[in-house]
C-alpha positions as CSV (number, residue, x, y, z in Angstrom):
1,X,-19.7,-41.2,59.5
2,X,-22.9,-41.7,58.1
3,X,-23.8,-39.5,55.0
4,X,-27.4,-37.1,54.6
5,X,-29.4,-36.0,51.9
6,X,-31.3,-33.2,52.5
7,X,-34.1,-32.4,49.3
8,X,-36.1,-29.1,48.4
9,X,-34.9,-27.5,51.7
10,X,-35.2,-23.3,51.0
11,X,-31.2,-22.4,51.9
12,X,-30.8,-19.0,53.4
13,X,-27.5,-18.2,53.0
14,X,-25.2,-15.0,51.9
15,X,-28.2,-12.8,51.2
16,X,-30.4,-15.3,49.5
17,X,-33.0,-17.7,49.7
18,X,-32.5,-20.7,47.1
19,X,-34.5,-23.8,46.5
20,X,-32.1,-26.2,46.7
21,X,-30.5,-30.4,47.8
22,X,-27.8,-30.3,50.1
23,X,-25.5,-33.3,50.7
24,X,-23.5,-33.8,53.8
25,X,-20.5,-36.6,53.6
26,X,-17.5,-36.7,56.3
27,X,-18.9,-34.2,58.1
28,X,-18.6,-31.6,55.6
29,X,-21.2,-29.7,53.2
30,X,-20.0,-32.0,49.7
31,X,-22.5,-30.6,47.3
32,X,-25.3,-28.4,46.5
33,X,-27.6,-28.2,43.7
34,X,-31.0,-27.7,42.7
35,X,-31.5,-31.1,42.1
36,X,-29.2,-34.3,43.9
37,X,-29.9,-37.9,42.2
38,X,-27.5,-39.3,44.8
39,X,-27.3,-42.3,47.3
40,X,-27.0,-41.1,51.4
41,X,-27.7,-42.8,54.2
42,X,-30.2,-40.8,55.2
43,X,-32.8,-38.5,53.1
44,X,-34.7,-35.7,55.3
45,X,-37.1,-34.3,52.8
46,X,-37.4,-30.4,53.7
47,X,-39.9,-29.2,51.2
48,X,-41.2,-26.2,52.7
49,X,-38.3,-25.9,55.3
50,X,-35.5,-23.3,55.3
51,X,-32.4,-24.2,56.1
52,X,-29.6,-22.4,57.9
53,X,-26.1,-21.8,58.8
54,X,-26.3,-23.0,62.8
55,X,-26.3,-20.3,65.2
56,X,-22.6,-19.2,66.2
57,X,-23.2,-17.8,69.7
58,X,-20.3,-15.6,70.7
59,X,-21.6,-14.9,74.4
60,X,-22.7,-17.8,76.9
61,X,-22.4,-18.7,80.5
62,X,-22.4,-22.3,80.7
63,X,-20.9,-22.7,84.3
64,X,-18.1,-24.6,83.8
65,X,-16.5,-25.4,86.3
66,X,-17.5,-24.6,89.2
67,X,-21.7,-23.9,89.5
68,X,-23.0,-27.8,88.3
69,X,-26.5,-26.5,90.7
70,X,-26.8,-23.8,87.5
71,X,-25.5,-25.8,84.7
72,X,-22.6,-27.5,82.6
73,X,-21.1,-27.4,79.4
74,X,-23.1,-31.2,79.1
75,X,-26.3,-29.6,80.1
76,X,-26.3,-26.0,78.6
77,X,-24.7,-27.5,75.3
78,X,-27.2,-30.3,74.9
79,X,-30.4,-27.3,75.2
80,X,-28.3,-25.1,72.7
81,X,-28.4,-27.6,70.1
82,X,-32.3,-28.2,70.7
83,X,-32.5,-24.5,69.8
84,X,-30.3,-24.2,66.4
85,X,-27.3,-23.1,68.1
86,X,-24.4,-25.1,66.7
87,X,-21.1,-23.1,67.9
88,X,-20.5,-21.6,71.3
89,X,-17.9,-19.0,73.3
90,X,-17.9,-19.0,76.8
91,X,-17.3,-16.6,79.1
92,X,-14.5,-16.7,82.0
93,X,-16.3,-16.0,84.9
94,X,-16.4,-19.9,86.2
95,X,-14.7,-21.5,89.6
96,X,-11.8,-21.3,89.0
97,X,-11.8,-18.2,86.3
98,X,-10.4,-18.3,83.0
99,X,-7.8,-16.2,83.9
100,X,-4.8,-18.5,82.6
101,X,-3.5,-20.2,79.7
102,X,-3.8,-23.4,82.5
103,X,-7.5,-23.0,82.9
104,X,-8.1,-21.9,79.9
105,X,-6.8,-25.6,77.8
106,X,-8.3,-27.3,80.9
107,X,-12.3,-26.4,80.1
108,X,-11.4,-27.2,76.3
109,X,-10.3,-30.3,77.7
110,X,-14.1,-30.4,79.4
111,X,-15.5,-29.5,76.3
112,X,-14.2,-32.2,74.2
113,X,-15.5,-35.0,76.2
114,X,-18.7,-33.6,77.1
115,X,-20.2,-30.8,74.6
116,X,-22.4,-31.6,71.8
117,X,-21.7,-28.5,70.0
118,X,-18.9,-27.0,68.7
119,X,-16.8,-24.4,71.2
120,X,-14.1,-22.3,72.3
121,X,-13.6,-20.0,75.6
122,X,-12.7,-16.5,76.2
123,X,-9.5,-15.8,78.7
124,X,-10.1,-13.3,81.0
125,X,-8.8,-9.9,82.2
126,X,-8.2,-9.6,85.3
127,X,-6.2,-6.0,86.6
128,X,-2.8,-8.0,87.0
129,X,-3.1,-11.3,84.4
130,X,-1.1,-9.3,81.6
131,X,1.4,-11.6,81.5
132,X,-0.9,-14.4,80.3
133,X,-2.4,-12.3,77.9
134,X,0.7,-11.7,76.2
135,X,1.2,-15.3,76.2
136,X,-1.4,-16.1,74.6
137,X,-1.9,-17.4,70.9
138,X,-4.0,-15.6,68.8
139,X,-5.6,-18.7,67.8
140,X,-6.4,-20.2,71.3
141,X,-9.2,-18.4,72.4
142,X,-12.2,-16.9,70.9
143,X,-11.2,-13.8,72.6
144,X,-9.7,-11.7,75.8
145,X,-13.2,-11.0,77.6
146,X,-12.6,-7.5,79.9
147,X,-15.7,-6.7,82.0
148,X,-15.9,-3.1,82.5
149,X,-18.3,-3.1,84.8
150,X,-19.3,-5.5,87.8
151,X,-21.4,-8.2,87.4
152,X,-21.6,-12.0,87.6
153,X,-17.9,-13.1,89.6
154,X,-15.2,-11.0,90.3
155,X,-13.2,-9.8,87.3
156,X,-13.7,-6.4,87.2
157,X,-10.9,-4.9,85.8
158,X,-11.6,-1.0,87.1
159,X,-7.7,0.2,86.9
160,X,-7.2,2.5,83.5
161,X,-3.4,1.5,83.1
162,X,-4.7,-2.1,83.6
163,X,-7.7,-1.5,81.1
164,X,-4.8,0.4,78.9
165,X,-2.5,-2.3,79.0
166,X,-4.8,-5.3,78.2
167,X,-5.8,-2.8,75.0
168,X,-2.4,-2.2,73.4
169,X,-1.3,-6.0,74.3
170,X,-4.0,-8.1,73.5
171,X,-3.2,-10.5,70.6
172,X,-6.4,-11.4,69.4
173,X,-10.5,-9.4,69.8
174,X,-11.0,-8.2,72.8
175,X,-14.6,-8.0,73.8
176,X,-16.3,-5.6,77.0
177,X,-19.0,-6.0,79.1
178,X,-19.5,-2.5,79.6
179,X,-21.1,-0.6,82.6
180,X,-19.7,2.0,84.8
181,X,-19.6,0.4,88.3
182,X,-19.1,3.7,90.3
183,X,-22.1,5.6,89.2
184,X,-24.3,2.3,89.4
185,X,-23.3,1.8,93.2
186,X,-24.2,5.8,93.7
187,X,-27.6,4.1,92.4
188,X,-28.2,1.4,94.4
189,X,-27.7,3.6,97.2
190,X,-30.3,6.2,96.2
191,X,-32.4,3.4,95.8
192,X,-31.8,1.7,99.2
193,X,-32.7,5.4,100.7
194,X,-36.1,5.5,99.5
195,X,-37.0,1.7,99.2
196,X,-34.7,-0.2,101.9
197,X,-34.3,-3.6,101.0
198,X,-37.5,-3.6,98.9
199,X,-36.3,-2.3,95.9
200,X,-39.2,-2.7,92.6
201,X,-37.8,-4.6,90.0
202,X,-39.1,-2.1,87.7
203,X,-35.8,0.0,89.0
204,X,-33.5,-2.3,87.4
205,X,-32.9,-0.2,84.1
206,X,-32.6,3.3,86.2
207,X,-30.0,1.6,88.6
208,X,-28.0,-0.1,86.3
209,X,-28.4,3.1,84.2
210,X,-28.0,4.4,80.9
211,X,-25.4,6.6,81.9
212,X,-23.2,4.2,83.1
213,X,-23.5,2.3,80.1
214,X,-22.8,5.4,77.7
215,X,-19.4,6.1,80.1
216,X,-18.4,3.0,79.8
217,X,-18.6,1.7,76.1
218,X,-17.8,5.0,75.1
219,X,-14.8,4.9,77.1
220,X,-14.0,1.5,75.3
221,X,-14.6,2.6,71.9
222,X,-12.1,5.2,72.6
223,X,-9.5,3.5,74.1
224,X,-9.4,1.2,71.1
225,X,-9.3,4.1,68.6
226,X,-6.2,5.4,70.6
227,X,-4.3,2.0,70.9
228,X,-5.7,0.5,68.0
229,X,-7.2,-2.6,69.6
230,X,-9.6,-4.9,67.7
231,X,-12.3,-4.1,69.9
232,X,-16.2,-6.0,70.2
233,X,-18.8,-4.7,72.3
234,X,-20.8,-7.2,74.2
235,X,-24.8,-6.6,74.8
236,X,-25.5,-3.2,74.2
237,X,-28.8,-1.9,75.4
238,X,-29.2,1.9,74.6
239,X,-29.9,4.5,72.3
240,X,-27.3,6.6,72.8
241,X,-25.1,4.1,72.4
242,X,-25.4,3.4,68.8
243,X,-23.9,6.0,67.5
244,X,-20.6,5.1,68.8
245,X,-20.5,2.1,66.1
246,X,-20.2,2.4,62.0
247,X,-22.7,1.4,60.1
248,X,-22.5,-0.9,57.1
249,X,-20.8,-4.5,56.8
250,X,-18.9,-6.2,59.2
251,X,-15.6,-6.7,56.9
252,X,-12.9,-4.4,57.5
253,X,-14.2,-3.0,61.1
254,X,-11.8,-2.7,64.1
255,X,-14.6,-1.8,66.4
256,X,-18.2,-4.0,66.5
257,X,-21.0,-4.6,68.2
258,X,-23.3,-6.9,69.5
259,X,-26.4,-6.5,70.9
260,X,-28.8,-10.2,72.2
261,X,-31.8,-11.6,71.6
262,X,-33.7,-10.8,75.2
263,X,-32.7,-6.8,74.2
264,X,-34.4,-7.3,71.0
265,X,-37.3,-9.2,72.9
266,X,-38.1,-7.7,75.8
267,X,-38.9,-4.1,77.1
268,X,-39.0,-2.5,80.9
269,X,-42.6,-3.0,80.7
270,X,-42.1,-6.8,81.0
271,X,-40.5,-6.6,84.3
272,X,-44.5,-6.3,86.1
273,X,-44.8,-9.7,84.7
274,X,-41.4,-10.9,84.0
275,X,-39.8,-10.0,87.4
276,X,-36.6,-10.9,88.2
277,X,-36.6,-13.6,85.5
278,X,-35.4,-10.9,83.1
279,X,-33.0,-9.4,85.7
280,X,-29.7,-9.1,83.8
281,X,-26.4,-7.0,83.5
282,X,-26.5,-4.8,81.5
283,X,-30.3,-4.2,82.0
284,X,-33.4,-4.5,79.8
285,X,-34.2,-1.1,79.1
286,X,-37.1,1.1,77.5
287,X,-39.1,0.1,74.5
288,X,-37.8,3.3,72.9
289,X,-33.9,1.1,73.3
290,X,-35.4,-1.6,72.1
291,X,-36.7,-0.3,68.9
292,X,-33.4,1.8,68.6
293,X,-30.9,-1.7,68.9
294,X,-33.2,-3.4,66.0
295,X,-33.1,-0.2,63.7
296,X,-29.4,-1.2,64.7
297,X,-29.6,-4.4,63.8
298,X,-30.9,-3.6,60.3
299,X,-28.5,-0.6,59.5
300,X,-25.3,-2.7,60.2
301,X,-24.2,-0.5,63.3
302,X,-25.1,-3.9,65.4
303,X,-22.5,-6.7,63.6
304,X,-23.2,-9.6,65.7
305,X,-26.7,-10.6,67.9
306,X,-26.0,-13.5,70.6
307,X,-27.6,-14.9,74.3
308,X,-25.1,-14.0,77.0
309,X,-27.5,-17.6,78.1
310,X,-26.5,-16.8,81.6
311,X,-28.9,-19.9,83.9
312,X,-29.4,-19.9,87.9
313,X,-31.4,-21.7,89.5
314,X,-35.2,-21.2,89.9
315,X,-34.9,-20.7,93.8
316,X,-32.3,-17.7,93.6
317,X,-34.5,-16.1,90.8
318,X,-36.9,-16.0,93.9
319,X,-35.3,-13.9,95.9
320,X,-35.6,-9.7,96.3
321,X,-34.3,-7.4,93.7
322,X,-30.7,-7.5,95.3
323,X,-30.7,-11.2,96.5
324,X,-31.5,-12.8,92.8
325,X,-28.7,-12.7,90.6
326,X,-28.7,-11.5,87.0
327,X,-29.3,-13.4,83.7
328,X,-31.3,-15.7,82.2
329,X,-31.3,-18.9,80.2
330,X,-31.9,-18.8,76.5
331,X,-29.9,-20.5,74.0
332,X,-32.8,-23.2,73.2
333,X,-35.3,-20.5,72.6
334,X,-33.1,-17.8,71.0
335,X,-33.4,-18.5,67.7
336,X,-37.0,-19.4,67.4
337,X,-37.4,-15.5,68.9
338,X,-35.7,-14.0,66.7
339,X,-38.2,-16.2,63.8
340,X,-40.8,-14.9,65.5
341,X,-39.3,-11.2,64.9
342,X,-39.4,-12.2,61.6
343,X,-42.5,-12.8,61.4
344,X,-43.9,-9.8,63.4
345,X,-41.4,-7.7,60.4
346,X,-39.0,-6.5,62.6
347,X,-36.1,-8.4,61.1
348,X,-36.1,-10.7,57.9
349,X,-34.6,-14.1,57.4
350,X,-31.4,-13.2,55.6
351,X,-30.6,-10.8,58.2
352,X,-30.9,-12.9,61.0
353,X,-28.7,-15.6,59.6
354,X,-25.8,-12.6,58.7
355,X,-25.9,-11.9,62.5
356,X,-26.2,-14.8,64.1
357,X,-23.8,-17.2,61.7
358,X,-22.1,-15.1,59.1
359,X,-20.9,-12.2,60.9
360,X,-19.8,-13.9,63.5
361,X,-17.3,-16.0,61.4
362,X,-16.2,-13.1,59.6
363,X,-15.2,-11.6,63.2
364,X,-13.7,-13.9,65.0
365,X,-12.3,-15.5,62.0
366,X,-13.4,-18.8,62.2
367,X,-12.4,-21.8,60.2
368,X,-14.7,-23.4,57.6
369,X,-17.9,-22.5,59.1
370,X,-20.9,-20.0,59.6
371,X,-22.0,-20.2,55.6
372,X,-23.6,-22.9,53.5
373,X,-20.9,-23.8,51.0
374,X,-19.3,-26.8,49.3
375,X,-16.5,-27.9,51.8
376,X,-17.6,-26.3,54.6
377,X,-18.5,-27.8,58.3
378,X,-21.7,-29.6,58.0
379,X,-23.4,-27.2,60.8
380,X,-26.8,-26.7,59.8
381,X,-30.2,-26.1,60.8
382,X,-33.6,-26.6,59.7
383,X,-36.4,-24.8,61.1
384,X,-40.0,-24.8,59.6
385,X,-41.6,-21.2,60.0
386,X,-45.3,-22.3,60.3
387,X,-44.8,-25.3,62.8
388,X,-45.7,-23.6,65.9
389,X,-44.8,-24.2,69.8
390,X,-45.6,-23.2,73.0
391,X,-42.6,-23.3,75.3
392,X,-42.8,-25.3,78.3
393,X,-41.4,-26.0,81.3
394,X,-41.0,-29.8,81.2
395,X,-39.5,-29.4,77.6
396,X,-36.5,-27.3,78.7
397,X,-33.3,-28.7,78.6
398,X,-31.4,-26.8,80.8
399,X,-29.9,-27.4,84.3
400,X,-31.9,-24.8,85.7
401,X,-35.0,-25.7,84.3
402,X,-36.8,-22.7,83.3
403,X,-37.0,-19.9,80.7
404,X,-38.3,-16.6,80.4
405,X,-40.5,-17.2,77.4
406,X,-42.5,-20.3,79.2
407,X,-46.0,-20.0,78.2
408,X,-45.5,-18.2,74.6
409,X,-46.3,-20.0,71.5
410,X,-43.5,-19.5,69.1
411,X,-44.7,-19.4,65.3
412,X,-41.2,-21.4,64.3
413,X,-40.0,-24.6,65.4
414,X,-36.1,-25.8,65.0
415,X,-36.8,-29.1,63.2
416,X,-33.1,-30.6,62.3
417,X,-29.6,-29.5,64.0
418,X,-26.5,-31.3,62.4
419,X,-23.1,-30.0,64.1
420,X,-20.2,-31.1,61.7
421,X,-22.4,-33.4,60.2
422,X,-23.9,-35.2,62.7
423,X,-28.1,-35.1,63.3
424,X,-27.9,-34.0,67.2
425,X,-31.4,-33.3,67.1
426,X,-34.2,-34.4,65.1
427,X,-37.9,-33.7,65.4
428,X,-38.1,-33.3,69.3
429,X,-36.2,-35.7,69.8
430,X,-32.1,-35.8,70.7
431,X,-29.9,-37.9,68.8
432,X,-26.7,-39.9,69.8
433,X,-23.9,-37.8,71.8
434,X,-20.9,-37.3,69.9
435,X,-18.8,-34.4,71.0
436,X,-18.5,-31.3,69.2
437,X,-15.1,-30.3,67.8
438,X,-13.2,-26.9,68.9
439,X,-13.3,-23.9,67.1
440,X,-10.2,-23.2,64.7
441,X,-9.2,-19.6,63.7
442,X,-7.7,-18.4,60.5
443,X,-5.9,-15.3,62.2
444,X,-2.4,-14.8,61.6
């Protein structure tokens, strides 16, 4: 394995920004120092250039098995590392589901031949799979992912003694998607009354409604203060429900939360333009939510900030407000957002790297990664925050082929991503596959 130099890079990590050489050697972070007078294979000279912990993102849909027409671990994976992101977890709802210890090792098996970052997978809850939670090893999955509410497949798990169960039994985090499915079907109805089949995508937020997202995660937060369940909760996209999580660092916690970058991004008054291209469970909401998940963000109540990069293809996004499905791609444009949050002021640099790298190691207890230190997993990227880009169509990676920011010029660019060490992408341009290595936990 080839060794890497990097010179006069500005490393953001653990609360600082510090002028600094890094060298990478057998994969691993070997030393750091102001100044380097040392032979590597390669020398990237990042004067000017902050460099970061790669994104960890803890929520993804990259359609393995089971939906090649929307994309693959191969193609999703390849886009993410375009974008910064070195580390995914995926989420169960594939064909077949995730829903046993059997399909579970099989898409890790997937993984290791064909994903260019690093991964692991959520196993899913299903109302009668206890059995398989229980067998499972704390250290085999990322997590037991419960979806409280309906969306994407068919894993609702909507029976209380099931929902109970999967709480007190669960060996490892369990993280919600969490919507009340009930009172959003009394919605759709309403809606179908006055609008038949022509339903405004502008009704989005009001039929998959507040209310049913305040009843649900509220109902999760309480069932793991009752059973004492390590509890994270996915994509959260209202006021209200901030003030169902602690404030403050993410050490020590039993319940988190997460909240993802279109939530941060976008408002309901994108939908005129955006359309169904911004359709997603749980829904984009006002820009008073908005501005109430980044105050969030910034007071420690949000732990974690993630994609839930969720592609279909460009045809179903065509369809009426009921025929397209929800979600949207993201993962190659998710960090350069969240750089230009930055520099609109909404976040700053050091906080973005807690959420999106150091948090989520400290959460899900990763191994040896999501911080720049000495030993550490070489999984690093290097943006430059005044190399602007317009995103565009024919330079998207994914499957699908489209994004929801085409046509906006981001003010940062994601110049380097090395994943353990290796340069996977450099300067537009992709660099030799090697497959990314599965993510180890330190839980006991």
């Amino acid at each position: 394995m080839s060794s890497t130099l990097i010179t006069q890079a500005k490393i953001v990590n653990e609360g600082k920004i510090v002028e600094a050489d890094l060298l990478i050697n057998n994969g691993l972070i070997e030393k750091i120092s102001p100044k380097l007078d040392v032979q590597a294979d390669r020398v990237i000279d990042a004067n000017g250039m902050h460099l970061l912990p790669g994104f960890i993102d803890d929520q993804v849909h990259f359609r393995d098995p089971g939906f090649a027409e929307k994309g693959s671990i191969a193609t999703e994976s390849k886009a993410a590392v375009a974008g910064g992101t070195t580390s995914f977890m995926d989420m169960p709802n594939v064909k077949p589901a995730t829903t046993t210890l059997a399909n579970l090792e099989a898409k890790h098996q997937l993984a290791a031949e064909t994903s260019w970052a690093n991964y692991s997978f959520y196993l899913g809850a299903t109302n009668d799979n206890l059995e398989e939670i229980k067998a499972l090893d704390a250290n085999q999955a990322c997590g037991v992912k419960i979806f409280m509410g309906a969306s994407t497949g068919n894993m609702l798990v909507d029976r209380e003694q099931a929902l109970t169960d999967v709480f007190q039994h669960s060996p490892t985090l369990i993280t919600t998607h969490c919507e009340d499915t009930p009172m959003i079907q009394a919605q759709e109805a309403l809606f179908r009354q006055k609008y038949g089949e022509a339903v405004p995508m502008s009704a989005h937020p009001e039929i998959r409604c507040r209310e049913a997202c305040y009843k649900s995660s509220s109902f999760a937060v309480e069932l793991a203060k009752k059973t004492g369940a390590n509890l994270h909760v996915l994509h959260l996209t209202t006021a209200e429900e901030m003030a169902l999580f602690a404030p403050g660092p993410v050490e020590g916690k039993q319940i988190t939360a997460e909240a993802c970058v279109h939530h941060l991004w976008f408002s309901a008054d994108d939908y005129e333009q955006k359309g169904t291209l911004i359709k997603c469970n749980p829904a984009i909401k006002s820009v008073a939510d908005r501005d109430a998940i980044r105050q969030a963000v910034r007071t420690g109540q949000i732990d974690i900030i993630a994609t839930d990069h969720a592609p279909h293809t460009w045809a179903e996004k065509q369809g009426s407000y009921f025929q397209a499905p929800a979600g949207l791609p993201q993962v190659q444009q998710s960090l350069t957002a969240l750089l230009d949050l930055v520099k609109q002021g909404v976040f700053d640099l050091e906080t973005i790297v807690q959420k999106t790298a150091h948090n989520v190691a400290l959460r899900y207890q990763i191994a040896n990664r999501g911080f720049i230190r000495e030993g550490y997993a070489a999984d690093l990227v290097l943006v430059d925050l005044n190399q602007s880009h317009t995103d565009r169509k024919q330079d998207n990676l994914y499957q699908c082929g489209w994004s929801p920011w085409e046509g906006h010029q981001f003010s940062s660019s994601v110049i380097s991503t090395f994943v353990n060490g290796d340069l996977k992408y450099h300067q537009g341009k992709l660099g030799h596959f090697t497959p990314g290595q599965r993510l180890q936990f330190t839980r006991g």
